[in-house]
MIKE-327195 format. One line per 10 residues: number of its first residue (from 1); their letters; for each residue x, y, z of C-alpha. Coordinates in pm, whole numbers. Example, Ala and Ser with C-alpha at 12.3 -4.5 7.8 and 13.67 -1.06 7.14 Angstrom:
# residues 2
1> as> 1230/-450/780  1367/-106/714 .
***
This chain:
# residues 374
1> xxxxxxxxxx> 3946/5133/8723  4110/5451/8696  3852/5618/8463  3484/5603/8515  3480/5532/8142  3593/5191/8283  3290/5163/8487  3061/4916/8255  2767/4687/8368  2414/4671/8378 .
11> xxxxxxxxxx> 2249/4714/8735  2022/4990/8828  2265/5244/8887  2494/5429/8716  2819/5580/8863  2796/5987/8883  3111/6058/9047  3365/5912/9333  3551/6109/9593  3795/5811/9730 .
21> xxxxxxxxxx> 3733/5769/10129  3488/6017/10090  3174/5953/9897  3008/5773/9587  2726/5914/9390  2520/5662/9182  2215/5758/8960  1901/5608/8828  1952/5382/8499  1642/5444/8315 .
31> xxxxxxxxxx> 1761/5179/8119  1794/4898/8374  1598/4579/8275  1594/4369/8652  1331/4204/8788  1013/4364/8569  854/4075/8492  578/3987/8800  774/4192/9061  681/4567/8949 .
41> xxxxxxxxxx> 801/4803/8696  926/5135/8690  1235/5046/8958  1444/5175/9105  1258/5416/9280  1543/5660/9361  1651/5905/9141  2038/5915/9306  2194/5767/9634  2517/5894/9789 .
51> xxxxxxxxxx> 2704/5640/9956  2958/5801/10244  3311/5700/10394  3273/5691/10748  3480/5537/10991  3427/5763/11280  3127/5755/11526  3124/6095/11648  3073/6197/11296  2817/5917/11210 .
61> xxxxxxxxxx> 2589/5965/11461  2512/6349/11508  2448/6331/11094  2200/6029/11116  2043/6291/11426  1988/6527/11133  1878/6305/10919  2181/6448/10680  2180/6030/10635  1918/5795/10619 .
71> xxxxxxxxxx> 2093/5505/10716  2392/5515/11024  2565/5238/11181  2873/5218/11405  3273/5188/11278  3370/5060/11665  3154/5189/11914  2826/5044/11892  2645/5161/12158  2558/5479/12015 .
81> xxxxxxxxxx> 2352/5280/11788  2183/5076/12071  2152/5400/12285  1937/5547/11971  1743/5245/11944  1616/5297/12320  1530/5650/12266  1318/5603/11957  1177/5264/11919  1036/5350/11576 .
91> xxxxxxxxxx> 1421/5324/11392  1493/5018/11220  1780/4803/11356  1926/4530/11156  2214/4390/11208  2432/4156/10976  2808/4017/10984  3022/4108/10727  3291/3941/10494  3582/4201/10552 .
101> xxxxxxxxxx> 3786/4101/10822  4088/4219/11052  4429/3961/10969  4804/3945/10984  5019/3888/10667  5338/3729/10690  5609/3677/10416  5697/3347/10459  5992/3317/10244  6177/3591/10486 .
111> xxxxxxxxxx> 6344/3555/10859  6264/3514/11068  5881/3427/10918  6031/3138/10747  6020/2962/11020  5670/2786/11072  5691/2774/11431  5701/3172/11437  5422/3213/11246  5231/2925/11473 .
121> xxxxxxxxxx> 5375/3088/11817  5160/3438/11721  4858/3243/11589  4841/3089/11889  4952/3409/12110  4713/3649/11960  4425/3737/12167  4112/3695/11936  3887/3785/12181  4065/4078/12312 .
131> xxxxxxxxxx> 4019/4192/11947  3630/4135/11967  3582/4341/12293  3813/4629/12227  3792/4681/11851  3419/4607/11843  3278/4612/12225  3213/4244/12181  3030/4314/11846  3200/4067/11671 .
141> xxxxxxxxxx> 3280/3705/11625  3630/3501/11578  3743/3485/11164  3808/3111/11018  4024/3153/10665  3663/3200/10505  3455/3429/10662  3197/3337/10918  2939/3506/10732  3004/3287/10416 .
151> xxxxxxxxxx> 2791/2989/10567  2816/2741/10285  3204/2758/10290  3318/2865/10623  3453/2613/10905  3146/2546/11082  3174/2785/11441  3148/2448/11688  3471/2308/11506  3642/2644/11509 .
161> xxxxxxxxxx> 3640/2699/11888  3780/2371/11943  4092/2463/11758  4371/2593/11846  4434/2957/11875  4076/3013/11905  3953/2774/12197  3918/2961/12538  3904/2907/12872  4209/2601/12994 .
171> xxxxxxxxxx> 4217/2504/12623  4364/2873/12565  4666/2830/12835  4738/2569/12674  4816/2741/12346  5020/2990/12540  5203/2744/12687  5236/2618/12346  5296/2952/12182  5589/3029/12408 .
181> xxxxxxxxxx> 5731/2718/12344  5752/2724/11994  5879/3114/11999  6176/3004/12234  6253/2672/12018  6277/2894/11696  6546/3160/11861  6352/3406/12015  6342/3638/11707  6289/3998/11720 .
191> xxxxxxxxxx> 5961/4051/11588  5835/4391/11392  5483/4452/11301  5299/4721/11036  4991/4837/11104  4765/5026/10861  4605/5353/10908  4217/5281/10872  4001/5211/10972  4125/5432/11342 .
201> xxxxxxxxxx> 4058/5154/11528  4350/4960/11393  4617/5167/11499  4438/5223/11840  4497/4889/11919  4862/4841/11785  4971/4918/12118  4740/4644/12275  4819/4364/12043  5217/4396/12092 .
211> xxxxxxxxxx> 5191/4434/12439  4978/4082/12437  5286/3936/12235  5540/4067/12449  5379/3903/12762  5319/3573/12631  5604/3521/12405  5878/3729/12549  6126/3911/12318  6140/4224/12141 .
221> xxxxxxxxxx> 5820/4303/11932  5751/4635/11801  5573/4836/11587  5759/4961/11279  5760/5199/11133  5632/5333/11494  5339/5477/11299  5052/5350/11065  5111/5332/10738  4898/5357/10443 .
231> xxxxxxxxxx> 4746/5061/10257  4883/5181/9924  5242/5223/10128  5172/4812/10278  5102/4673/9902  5433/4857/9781  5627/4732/10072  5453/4393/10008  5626/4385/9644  6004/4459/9735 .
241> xxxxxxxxxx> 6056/4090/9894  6249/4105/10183  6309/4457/10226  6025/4534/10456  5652/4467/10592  5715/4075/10721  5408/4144/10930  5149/4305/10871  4844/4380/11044  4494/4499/10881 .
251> xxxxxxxxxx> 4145/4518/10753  4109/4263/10438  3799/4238/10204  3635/3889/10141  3402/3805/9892  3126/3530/9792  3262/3167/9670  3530/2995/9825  3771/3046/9571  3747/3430/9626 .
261> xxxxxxxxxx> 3870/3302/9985  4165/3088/9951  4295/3046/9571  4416/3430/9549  4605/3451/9843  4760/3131/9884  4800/2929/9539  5182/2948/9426  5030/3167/9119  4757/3396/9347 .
271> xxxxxxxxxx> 4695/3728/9225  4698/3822/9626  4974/3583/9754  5157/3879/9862  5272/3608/10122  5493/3410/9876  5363/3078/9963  5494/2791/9710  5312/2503/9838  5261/2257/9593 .
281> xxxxxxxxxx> 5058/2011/9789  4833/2300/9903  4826/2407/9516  4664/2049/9454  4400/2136/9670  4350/2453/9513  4313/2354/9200  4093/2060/9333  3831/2267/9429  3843/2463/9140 .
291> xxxxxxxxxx> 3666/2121/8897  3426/1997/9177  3105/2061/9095  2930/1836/9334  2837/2089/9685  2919/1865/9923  3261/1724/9826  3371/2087/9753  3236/2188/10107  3432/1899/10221 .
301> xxxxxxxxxx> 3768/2027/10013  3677/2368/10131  3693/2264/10493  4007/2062/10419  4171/2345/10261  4101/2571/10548  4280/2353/10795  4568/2304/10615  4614/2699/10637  4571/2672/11012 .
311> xxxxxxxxxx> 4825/2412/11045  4594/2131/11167  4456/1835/11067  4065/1728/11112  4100/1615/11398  4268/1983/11519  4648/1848/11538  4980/2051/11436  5088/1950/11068  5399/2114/10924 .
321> xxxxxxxxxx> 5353/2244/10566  5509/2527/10410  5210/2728/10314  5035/2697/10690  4960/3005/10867  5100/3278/10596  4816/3450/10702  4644/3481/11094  4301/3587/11063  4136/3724/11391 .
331> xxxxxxxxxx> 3829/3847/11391  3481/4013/11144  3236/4288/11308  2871/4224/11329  2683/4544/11206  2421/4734/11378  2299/4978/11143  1966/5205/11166  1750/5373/10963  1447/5614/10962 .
341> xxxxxxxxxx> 1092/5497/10934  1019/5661/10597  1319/5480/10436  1112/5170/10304  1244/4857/10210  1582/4836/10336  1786/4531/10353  2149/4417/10461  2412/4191/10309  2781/4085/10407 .
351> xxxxxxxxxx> 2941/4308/10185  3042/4448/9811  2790/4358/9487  2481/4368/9639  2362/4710/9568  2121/4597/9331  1896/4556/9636  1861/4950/9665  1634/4924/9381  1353/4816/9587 .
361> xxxxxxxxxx> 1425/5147/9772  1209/5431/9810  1124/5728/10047  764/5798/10206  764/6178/10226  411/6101/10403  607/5900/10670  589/6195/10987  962/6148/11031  1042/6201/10709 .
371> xxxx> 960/6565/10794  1283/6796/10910  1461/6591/10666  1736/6832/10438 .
***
């Protein structure tokens, strides 16, 4: 995907030009044959759309002010966006959780990540909630191995919060308890973690999330190297084995099936297993999934499978496999995005390939607060 000449398919825009991290420019296909028949011609309605990078709030919201953007939402401060809301009722506020996500990696064929009970002991250690409130201000929920958002596949919430790692209240002592147990019983290891560089928020909160480790478990946990690294720099140091990143700490991207969710990144032969997890009973179930066609019995595998990466059973006790817990997933963000009255139409979804849905689009210049607009 190196050359727009690369760029093929047949929605109703076509790619103009890409700035990486900085904006996307996508024109009308005059060409585009979707939804004509009984739902209107002559989309979409746009001529062009500019999609924009942002991942910082005191950027997002003075050009949503100006109306240099039709559509603003928040990166990790959300009240900006319910502070708008307040002072002009008429804006549009939808909100919408998302299928890209904040996890840890581990390589589990390294020390001291080899060692199950390690990669258990931070599971359980790691404040989910503490993510939540300071990444997000509480705009977000707890992440099971499929995303929340992905209803049909995802652990349902009431079994999640009974398991542990993510129960609170007693519950959660006793996975500290548990945590420090298992930490001491594997050595103690020296621990060091690699954060990535966007969005801002994650290397914020580096600080935060080793000093939560170092108080539960004990030990010496850093962050290395002492500053955030790029994610080009984490999938290069995720290829030289045992050189470097063990642990790494970042934003991932889910998608739509359950496969998208769990073959890649932990089948023995997953294009994302950057983990090294060779697990051939969890392979089975991999592959299991893969041939059933009946919705309810994959649901079922689906749910099965996700346990098995958190280390439990169904009934939420510790099983010891090598492929559980190569990755710790925390927590997803739950949007709150705004637009102006004469933007017509709009919708939400949880993430990448929807855009289609901006063909319904269209701007009503006759709309009052359309007027002022660049």
């Amino acid at each position: 995907m190196d050359s727009q000449d690369k760029m093929i398919g047949t929605g109703p825009f076509i790619w103009e030009d890409l700035k990486a991290l900085q904006e996307i420019t996508f024109n009308r296909n005059p060409n585009w044959f979707g939804w004509r028949d009984g739902l209107g011609g002559g989309r979409p309605y746009v001529d062009k759309y500019v999609a924009i990078f942002s991942v910082l709030d005191e950027q997002e919201e003075p050009q949503f002010r100006e109306k240099k953007i039709d559509v603003g939402g928040f990166a990790s401060n959300p009240q900006w966006v319910f502070n708008l809301k307040d002072e002009m009722p008429e804006l549009e506020l939808l909100r919408q959780g998302v299928s890209g996500w904040v996890n840890s990696r581990f390589k589990v064929e390294c020390p001291p990540y080899n060692d199950p009970r390690v990669r258990r002991a931070v599971h359980l250690a790691a404040d989910r909630q503490q993510v939540i409130d300071t990444i997000w201000q509480g705009e977000a929920q707890m992440q099971p191995p499929v995303g929340f958002v992905i209803k049909e596949w995802a652990l349902p919430p009431e079994e999640l919060q009974t398991l542990p790692g993510y129960r609170q209240g007693a519950k959660r002592e006793d996975d500290l308890t548990e945590a420090r147990r298992l930490y001491t019983a594997a050595g103690s290891p020296d621990l060091s973690i690699t954060f990535a560089d966007q969005p801002s928020y994650i290397p914020a909160f580096a600080p935060q999330f080793i000093g939560t480790l170092r108080s539960i478990l004990g030990g010496q946990i850093e962050q290395k190297p002492a500053t955030a690294v790029s994610y080009p720099r984490i999938a290069e140091g995720l290829l030289r084995g045992c050189e470097e990143m063990f642990f790494t700490w970042g934003f991932d991207n889910g998608w739509i099936d359950l496969d998208d969710w769990v073959y890649p990144y932990f089948h023995s032969t997953g294009s994302k297993n950057s983990f090294r997890v060779k697990d051939p009973e969890l392979d089975d179930l991999l592959d299991a999934q893969r041939a059933e066609f009946n919705l309810e019995k994959r649901q079922q595998l689906g749910y099965r499978i996700q346990r098995y990466i958190l280390g439990v059973d169904k009934f939420g006790n510790f099983i010891d496999k090598p492929g559980i817990l190569a990755r710790v997933d925390y927590a997803s963000l739950i949007t709150a995005d705004l637009s102006w009255p004469y933007y017509k139409n709009r919708t939400t979804w949880p993430w990448f390939g929807n855009n289609h849905w901006l063909a319904n689009v269209w701007l009503d210049k006759s709309d009052p607060t359309f007027q002022g607009r660049p």
